[in-house]
C-alpha positions in Angstrom: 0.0 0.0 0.0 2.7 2.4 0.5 4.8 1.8 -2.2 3.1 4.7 -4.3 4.5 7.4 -1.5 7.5 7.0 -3.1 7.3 5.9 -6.7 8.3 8.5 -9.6 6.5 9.1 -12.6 7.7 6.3 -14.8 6.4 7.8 -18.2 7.7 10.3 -20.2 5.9 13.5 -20.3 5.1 14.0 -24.4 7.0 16.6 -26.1 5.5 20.0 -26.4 5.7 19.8 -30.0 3.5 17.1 -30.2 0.1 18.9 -29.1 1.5 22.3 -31.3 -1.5 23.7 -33.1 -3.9 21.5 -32.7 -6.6 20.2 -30.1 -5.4 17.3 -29.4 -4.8 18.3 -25.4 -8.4 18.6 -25.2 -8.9 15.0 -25.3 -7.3 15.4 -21.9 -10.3 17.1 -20.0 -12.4 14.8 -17.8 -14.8 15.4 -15.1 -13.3 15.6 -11.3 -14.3 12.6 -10.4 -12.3 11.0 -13.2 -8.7 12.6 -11.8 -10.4 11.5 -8.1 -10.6 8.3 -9.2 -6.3 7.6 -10.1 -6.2 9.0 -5.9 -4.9 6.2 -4.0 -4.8 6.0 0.2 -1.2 7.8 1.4 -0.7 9.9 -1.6 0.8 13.4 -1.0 -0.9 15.8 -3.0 0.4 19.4 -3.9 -1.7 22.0 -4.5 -1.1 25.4 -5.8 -1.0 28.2 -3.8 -3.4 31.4 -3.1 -5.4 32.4 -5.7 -4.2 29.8 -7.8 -5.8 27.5 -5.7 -7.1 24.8 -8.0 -10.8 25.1 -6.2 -13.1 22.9 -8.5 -10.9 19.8 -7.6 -10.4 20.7 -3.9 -14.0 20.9 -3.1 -14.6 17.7 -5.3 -12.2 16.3 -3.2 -13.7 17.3 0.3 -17.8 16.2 -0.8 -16.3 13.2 -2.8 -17.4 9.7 -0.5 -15.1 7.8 -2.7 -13.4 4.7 -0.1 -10.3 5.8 -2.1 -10.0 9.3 -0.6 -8.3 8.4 2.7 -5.0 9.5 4.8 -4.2 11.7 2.1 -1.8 14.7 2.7 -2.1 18.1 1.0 0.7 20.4 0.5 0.0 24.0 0.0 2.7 27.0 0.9 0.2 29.5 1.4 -3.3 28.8 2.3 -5.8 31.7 1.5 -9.2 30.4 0.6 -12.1 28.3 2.4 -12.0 25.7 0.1 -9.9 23.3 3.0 -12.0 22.9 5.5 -9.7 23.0 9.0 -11.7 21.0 11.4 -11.7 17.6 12.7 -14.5 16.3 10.5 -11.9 16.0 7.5 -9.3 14.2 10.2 -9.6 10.9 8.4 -9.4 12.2 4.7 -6.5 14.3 4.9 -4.0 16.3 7.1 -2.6 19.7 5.3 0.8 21.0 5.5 1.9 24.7 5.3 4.7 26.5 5.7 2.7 29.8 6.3 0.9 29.8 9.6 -1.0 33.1 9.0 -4.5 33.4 7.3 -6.9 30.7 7.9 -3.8 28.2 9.0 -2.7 29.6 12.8 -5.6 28.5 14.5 -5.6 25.1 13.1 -1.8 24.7 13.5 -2.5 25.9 17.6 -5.3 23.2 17.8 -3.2 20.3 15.9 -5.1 19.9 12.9 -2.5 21.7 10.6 1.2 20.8 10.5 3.6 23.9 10.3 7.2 23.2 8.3 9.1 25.7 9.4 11.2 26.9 6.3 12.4 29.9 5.0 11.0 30.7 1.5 13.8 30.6 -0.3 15.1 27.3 1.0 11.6 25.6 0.1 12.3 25.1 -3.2 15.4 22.6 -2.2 13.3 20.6 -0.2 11.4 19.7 -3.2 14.3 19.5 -5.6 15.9 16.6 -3.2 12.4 15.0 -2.4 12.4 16.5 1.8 8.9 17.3 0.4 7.5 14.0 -1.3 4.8 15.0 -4.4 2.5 12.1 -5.5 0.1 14.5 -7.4 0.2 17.7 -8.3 -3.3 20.0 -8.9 -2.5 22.8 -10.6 -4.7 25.7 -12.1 -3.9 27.0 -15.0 -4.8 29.7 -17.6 -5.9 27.8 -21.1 -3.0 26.8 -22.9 -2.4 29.5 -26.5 -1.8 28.1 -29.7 1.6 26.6 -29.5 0.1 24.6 -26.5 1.7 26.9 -23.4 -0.8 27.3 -20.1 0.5 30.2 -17.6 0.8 29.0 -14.0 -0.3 32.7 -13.3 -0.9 34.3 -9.7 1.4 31.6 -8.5 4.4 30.5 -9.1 6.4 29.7 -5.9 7.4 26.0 -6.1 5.5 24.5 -8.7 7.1 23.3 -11.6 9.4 21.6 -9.0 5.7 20.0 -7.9 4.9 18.7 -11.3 8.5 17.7 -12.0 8.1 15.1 -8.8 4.3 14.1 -9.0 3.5 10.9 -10.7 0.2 12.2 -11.4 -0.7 16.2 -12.8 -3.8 17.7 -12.8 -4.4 20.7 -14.7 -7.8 23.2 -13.6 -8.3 25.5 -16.6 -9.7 28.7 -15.5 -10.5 31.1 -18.1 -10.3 33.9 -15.2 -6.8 33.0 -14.2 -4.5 36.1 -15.9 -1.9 34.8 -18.4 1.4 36.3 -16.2 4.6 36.6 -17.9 8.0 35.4 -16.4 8.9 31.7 -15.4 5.3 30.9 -15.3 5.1 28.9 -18.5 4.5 25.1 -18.5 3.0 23.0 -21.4 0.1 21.1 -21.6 2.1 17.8 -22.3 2.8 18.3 -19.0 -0.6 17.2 -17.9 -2.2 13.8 -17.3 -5.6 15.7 -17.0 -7.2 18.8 -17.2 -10.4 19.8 -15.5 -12.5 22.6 -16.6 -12.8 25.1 -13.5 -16.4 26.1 -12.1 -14.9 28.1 -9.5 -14.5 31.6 -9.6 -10.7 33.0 -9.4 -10.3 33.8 -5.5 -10.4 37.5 -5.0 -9.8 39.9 -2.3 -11.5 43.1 -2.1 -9.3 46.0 -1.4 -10.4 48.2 2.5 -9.7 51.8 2.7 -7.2 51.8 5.2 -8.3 53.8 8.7 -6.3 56.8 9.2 -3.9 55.6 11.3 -2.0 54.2 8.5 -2.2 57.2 6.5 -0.2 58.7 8.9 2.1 55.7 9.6 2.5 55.8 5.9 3.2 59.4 5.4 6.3 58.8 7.8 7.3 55.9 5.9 7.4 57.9 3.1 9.5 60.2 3.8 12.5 58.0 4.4 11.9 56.5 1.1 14.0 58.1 -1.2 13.7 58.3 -5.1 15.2 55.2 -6.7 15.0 53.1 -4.0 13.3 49.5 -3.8 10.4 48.7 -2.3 9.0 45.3 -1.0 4.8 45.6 -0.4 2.1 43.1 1.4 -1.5 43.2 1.5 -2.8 44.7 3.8 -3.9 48.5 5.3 -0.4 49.6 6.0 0.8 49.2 2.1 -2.5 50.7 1.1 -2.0 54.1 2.5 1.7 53.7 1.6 1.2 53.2 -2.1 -0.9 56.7 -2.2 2.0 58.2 -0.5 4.9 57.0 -2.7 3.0 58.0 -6.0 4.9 61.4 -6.2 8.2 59.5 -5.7 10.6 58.7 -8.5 11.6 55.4 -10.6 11.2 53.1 -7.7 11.5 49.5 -8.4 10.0 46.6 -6.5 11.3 43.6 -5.3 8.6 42.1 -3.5 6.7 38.2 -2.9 3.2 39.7 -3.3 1.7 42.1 -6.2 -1.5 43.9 -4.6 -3.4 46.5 -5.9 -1.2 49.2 -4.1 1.4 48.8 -6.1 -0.7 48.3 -9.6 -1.7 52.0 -9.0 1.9 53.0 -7.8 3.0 51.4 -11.1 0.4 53.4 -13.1 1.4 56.1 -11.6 4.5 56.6 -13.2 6.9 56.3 -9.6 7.8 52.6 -10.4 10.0 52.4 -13.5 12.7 49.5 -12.1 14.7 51.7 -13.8 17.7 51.8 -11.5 17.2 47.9 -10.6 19.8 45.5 -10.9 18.4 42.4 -10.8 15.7 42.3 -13.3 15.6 45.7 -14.3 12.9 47.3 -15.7 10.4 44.5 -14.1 8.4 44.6 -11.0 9.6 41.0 -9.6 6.6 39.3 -7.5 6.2 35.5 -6.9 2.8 35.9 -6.1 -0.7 38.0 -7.0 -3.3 38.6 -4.6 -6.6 41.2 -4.9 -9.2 42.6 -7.0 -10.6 41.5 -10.6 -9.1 44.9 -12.0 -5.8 43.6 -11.0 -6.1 40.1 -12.2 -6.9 41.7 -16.0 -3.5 44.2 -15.7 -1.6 41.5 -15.2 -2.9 40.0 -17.7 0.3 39.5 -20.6 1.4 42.4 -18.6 5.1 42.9 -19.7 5.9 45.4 -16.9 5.7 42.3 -13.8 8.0 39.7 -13.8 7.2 36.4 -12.3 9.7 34.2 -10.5 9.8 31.3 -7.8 10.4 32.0 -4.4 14.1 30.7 -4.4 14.7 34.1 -6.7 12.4 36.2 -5.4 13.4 35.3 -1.7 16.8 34.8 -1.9 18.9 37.8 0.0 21.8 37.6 -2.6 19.2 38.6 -5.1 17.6 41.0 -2.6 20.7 42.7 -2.5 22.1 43.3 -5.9 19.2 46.1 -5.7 20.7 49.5 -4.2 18.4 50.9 -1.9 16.2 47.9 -0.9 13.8 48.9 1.5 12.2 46.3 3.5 9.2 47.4 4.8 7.3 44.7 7.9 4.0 45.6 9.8 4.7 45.2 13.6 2.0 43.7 16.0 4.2 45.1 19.3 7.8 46.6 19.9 9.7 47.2 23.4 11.6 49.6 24.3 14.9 47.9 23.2 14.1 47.2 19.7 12.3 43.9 19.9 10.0 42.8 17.5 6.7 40.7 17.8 5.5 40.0 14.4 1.9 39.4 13.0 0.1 36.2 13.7 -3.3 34.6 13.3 -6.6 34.4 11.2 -6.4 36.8 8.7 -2.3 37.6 8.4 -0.4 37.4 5.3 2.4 39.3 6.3 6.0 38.0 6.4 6.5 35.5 9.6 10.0 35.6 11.3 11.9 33.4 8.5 10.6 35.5 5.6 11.6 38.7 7.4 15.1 37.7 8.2 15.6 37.0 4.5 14.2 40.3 3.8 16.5 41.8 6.8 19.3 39.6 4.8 18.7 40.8 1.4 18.5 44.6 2.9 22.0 44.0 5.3 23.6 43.1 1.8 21.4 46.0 -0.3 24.1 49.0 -0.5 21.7 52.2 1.1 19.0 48.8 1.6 17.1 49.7 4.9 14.7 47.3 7.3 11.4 49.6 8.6 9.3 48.1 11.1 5.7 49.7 11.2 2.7 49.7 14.0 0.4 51.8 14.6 0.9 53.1 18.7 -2.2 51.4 19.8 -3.7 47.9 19.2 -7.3 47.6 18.0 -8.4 47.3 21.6 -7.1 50.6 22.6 -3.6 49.0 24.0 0.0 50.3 23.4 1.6 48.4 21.1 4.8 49.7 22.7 6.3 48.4 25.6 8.7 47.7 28.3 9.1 43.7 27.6 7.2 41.6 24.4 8.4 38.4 26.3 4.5 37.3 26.1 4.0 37.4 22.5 4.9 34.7 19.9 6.3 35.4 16.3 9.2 37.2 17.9 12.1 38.8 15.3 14.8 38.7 17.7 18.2 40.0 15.8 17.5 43.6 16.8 20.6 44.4 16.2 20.4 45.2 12.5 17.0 47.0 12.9 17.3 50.8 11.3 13.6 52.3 11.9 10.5 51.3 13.7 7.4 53.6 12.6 4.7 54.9 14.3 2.3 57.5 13.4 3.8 59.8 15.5 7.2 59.6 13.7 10.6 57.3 13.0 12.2 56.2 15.8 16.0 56.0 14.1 17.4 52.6 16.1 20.8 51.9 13.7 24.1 53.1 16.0 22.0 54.0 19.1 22.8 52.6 22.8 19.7 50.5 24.1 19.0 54.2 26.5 18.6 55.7 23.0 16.0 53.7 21.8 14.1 53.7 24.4 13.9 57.3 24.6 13.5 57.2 20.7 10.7 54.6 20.9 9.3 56.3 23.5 8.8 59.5 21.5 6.6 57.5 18.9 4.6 55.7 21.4 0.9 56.9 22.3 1.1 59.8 24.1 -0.9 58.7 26.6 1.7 55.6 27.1 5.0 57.7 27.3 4.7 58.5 31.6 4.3 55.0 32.5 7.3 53.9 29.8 9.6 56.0 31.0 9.2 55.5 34.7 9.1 51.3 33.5 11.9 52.0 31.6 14.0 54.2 34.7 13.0 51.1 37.0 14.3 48.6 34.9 17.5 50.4 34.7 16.9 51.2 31.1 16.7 54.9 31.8 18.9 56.9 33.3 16.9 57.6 37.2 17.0 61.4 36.5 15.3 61.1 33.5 13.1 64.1 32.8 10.0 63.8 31.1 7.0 66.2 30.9 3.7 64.6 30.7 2.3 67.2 28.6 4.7 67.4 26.0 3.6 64.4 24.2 -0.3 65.6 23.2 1.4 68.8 22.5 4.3 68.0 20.1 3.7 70.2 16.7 3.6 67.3 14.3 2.4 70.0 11.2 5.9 71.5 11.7 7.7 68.5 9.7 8.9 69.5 6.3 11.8 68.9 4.2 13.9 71.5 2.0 16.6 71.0 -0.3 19.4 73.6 0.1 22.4 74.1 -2.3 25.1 71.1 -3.4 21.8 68.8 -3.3 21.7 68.7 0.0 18.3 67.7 1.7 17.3 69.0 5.8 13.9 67.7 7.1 12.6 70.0 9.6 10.7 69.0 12.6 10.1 70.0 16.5 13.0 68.8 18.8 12.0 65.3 20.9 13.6 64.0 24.4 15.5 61.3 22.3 17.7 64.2 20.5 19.6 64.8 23.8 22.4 62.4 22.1 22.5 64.3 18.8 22.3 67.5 20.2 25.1 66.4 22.5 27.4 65.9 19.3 26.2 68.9 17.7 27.3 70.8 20.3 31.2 68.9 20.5 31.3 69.9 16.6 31.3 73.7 16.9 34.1 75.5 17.2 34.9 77.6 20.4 34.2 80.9 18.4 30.7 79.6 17.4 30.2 77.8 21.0 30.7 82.0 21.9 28.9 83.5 19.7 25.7 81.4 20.5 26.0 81.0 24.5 28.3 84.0 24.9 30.4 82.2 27.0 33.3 79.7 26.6 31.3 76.6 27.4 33.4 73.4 27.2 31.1 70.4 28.4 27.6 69.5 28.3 26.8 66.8 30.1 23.4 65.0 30.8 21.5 66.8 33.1 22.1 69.8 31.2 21.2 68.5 28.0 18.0 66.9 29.0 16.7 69.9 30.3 17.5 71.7 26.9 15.7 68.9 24.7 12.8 68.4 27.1 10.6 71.7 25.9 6.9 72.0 26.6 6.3 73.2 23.0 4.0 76.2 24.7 7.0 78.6 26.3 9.4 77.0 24.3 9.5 76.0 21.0 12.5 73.9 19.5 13.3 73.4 15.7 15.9 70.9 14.4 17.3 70.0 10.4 18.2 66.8 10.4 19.9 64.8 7.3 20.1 60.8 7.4 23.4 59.7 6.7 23.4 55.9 6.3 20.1 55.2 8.0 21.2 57.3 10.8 19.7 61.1 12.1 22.5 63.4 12.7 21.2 67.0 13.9 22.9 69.9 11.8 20.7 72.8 13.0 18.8 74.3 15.8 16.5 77.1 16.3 14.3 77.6 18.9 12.0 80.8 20.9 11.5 81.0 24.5 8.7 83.2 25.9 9.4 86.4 27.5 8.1 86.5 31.2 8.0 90.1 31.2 6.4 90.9 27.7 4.6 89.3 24.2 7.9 88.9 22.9 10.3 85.5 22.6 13.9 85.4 22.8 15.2 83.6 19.7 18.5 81.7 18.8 19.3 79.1 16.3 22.7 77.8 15.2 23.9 75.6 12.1 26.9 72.9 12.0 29.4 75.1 10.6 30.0 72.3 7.5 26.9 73.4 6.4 26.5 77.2 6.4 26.4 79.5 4.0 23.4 77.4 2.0 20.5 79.5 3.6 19.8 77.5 6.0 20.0 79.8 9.1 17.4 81.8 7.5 14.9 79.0 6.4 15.1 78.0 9.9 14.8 81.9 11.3 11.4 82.2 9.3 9.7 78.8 10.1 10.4 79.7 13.7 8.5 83.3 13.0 5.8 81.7 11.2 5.5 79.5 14.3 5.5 82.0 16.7 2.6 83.9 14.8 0.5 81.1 14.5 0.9 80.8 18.8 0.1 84.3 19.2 3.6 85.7 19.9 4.1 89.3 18.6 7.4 89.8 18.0 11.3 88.0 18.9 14.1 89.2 21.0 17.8 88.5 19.9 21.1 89.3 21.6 24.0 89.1 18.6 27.5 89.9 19.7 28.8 92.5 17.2 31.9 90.5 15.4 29.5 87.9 14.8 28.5 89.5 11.2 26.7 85.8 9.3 24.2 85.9 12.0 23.5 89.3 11.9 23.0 89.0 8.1 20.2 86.5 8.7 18.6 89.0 11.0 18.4 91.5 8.3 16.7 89.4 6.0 13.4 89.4 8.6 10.0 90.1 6.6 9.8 92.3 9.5 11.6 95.6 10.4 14.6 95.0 12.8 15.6 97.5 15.5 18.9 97.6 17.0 20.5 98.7 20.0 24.3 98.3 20.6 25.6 97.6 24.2 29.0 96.8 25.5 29.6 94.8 22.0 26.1 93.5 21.8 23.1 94.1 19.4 20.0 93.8 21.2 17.7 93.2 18.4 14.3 93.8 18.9 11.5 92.2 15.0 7.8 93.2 16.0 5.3 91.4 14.1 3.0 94.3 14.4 3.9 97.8 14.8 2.0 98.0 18.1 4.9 95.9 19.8 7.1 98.7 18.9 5.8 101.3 20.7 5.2 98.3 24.0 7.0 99.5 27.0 10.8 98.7 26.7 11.3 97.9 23.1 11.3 101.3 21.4 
């Protein structure tokens, strides 16, 4: 009885030629029950994946009462549909075998009705080449073959024609829905022993308007995606507010297992060109399709998308040869340290841990490649997602070591080069607001913080998120602006070690020659209300560095706000003193203030240059080598006692 578990086909496939312009494969269509009926007890069946999934014979299989249908396995990579039903009733018929436990699979995998390989992706297709993975029959669905005889495996490719190669037995389902992809996706219909006519619809998933959370988590995204870069997308919310968001970038190119609808429309909108691409340049390289009907007819003979297994599409080497390889992962919860608790459950398609640390591989080898972790700040019950410990959660990524950026929509916490103190803070700043108090003091008692950490409750509902912009100055170089957070204390730090002792002078007119902790914490700890804060920051390397401050503090004795701001002296004389001098005054108006204060020593001419350049008058006293500067807003705060 079990000699069929391990017997090969033992007749030769005809030769494609043979069937060439003619109808002679049609002679190989039969009803269901007719491919049902070569079954025999044991066999291992394979079964293609997602919305290839060859329906009409899977749910012949499952009502079929034939004695014949009995301990059979099924292998599918990816199980999407309702077509396998998961409970026990099916116990005696068959067992199914993934290698994905999200979607439908993770609660039948927790109850013992599923068995889980654990594999990553691109090592799959070796377990099949060296028969690991035994294939008795194959069911595959198919688009109809074209003159010449060729079918298109379609939406799926993954391991297939590794599948057929090793099955003794190769059903075809021709559905006249399935779109006729282009890449390594051909197979001929010699390849067949039948073919069944399909009388189930192609599996489709609708597309959901993502909630506005990941609009925002998107925008952020988006603006550490530069032009050129490569871009790897799931289904899902997060990569539907993202694909809106990248359509004004330029010739991106995509690298990615999954085409969606998200990144149809970013394809049609003219920022995906693969142009810059190094593997498979000029293609959008997918393994898989999953979504609408409108996407299943662009794909259709679409030469723009490539199709390739998994072993090519997964593999980091390949990955890698792209520049700028961005891989982007939805989060379920983060701690404070950098770890990682990735998406399980009914419902997830996402990348589990093995896929991601190929994707973490590829982008490690990717020259400017980046890995983004992405969460909203709260779960859909209302909890943080950010915490002190994720030591209860399963589906942990644990090499957080090589993480560069976890997004929130409150910002991008930068993690590359930063002490485990330095996350925290940063991952504190894009945690709820609401969440931050009890992190921090969690944090300070688990010696994570430093004890004297200084945090103001109110700061984090007040922080001026519609202050974020980016400018490009002279010599290409590019400064995104934004309000200063408690996790710059570190960059501000070396900011300050940069400048010279003559600019140290001219912007604390003193010789100041340390600035520890306590000091700098209180500077980057600003209630945004008295005291407003301004940084330009570039990213060198997946890394912030801070190259300019500005910042107003409230008069107590008056409507006007002492002002200072100070550039990293390799980047001055690009205007960017004065872009930063008149965001700060259109701050200040929109908060009410009427007018700065300034103090400018007298030999410091550059600064008092910026000064001048005020959309506002500037009056000047001198005093014992000082300008005292007074730029009303109005002309009424000109004639205010002591500033005429």
């Amino acid at each position: 009885m079990f000699n069929i578990l391990n017997h090969r086909k033992a007749k030769k496939k005809g030769s494609p030629l043979s069937v060439t312009n003619s109808t002679d494969w049609q002679k190989k269509i039969v009803v269901p029950e007719d491919v049902l009926e070569k079954i025999e007890p044991g066999m291992s069946i394979f079964l293609s994946t997602g919305v290839a999934e060859p329906r009409t014979l899977i749910k012949h299989l499952m009502t079929s009462d034939k004695s014949n249908l009995k301990d059979l396995e099924l292998i599918q990579l990816i199980s999407l549909g309702d077509a396998i039903p998961l409970d026990e009733r099916y116990s005696q018929k068959f067992r199914l075998k993934t290698f994905f436990s999200g979607w439908s699979a993770s609660d039948a995998i927790t109850a013992g009705t599923i068995d889980l390989i654990p594999c990553r992706f691109s090592r799959i297709p070796r377990l099949f080449r060296t028969g690991a993975i035994k294939v008795d029959a194959a069911f595959i669905q198919i688009t109809p073959p074209d003159e010449a005889g060729f079918c298109s495996l379609g939406t799926a490719v993954d391991v297939t024609k590794l599948a057929m190669e090793q099955a003794s037995l190769v059903a075809g389902v021709i559905n006249t829905e399935m779109p006729r992809t282009l890449g390594d996706t051909f197979v001929h219909i010699s390849d067949f022993d039948y073919l069944v006519n399909s009388t189930e619809k192609l599996l489709y998933f609708p597309r959901c308007p993502a909630p506005e959370v990941y609009e925002k988590i998107a925008l952020n995204i988006a603006s550490v995606i530069e032009d050129g870069s490569c871009i790897s997308f799931f289904p899902g919310f997060l990569f539907e507010a993202l694909g809106k968001q990248l359509n004004r970038k330029r010739d991106l190119g995509v690298h990615s297992v999954m085409m969606t609808d998200a990144l149809m429309d970013l394809i049609k909108s003219g920022a995906i060109t693969n142009r810059h691409k190094i593997s498979f340049r000029g293609k959008s390289l997918v393994a898989y399709a999953q979504g609408t009907p409108e996407l299943m007819k662009w794909l259709d003979n679409n030469p723009l998308v490539e199709f390739q297994g998994i072993d090519v599409v997964t593999d980091p080497r390949s990955i890698g040869l792209n520049h700028g390889f961005m891989a982007i992962i939805p989060a379920r919860k983060v701690d404070v340290t950098g770890g990682i608790a990735l998406h399980g459950g009914k419902g997830n398609v996402t990348a589990g841990p093995g896929e991601v640390q190929e994707l973490l591989a590829g982008a490690t080898q990717s020259r400017g490649g980046r890995i983004i972790f992405a969460l909203p700040s709260r779960g859909n019950e209302d909890e943080p997602n950010i915490l002190l410990s994720i030591e209860d959660y399963s589906s942990q990524f644990s090499n957080s070591e090589s993480l560069d950026m976890i997004v929130t929509e409150y910002g991008v916490a930068y993690l590359a080069g930063r002490t485990v103190r330095e996350r925290a803070l940063a991952l504190i700043d894009v945690a709820h607001p609401d969440d931050r108090g009890s992190l921090v003091q969690q944090a300070k008692e688990a010696n994570i913080l430093y004890r004297d950490q200084i945090y103001l409750t109110e700061s984090g509902h007040l922080y001026p998120e519609e202050l974020a912009r980016t400018h490009t100055f002279r010599d290409n170089v590019t400064v995104r602006f934004r309000a200063i957070r408690p996790s710059d204390e570190g960059d501000m730090r070396r900011l300050f070690y940069r400048f010279s002792d003559q600019a140290v002078y001219y912007r604390y007119f003193s010789p100041i020659k340390t600035m520890p902790h306590m000091k700098m914490q209180e500077y980057v700890n600003v209630d945004y209300k008295r005291i407003m804060s301004i940084v330009g920051v570039i990213e060198e390397s997946g890394v912030e560095r801070i190259i300019a401050e500005g910042r107003y503090v409230v008069s107590d004795d008056g409507p006007l706000a002492d002002t200072a701001f100070i550039v990293d002296e390799a980047f001055q004389g690009r205007g960017m003193a004065t872009f930063l001098f008149e965001l700060l005054i259109q701050t200040a108006q929109k908060r009410g203030i009427k007018g700065f204060k300034a103090d400018v020593l007298t030999a410091n001419n550059a600064m008092m240059k910026v000064f001048e350049k005020a959309p506002f008058p500037v009056q000047a006293l001198v005093s014992e080598g000082v300008y005292e500067l007074t730029i009303p807003f109005t002309s009424d705060v000109s004639r205010a006692p002591g500033h005429g």
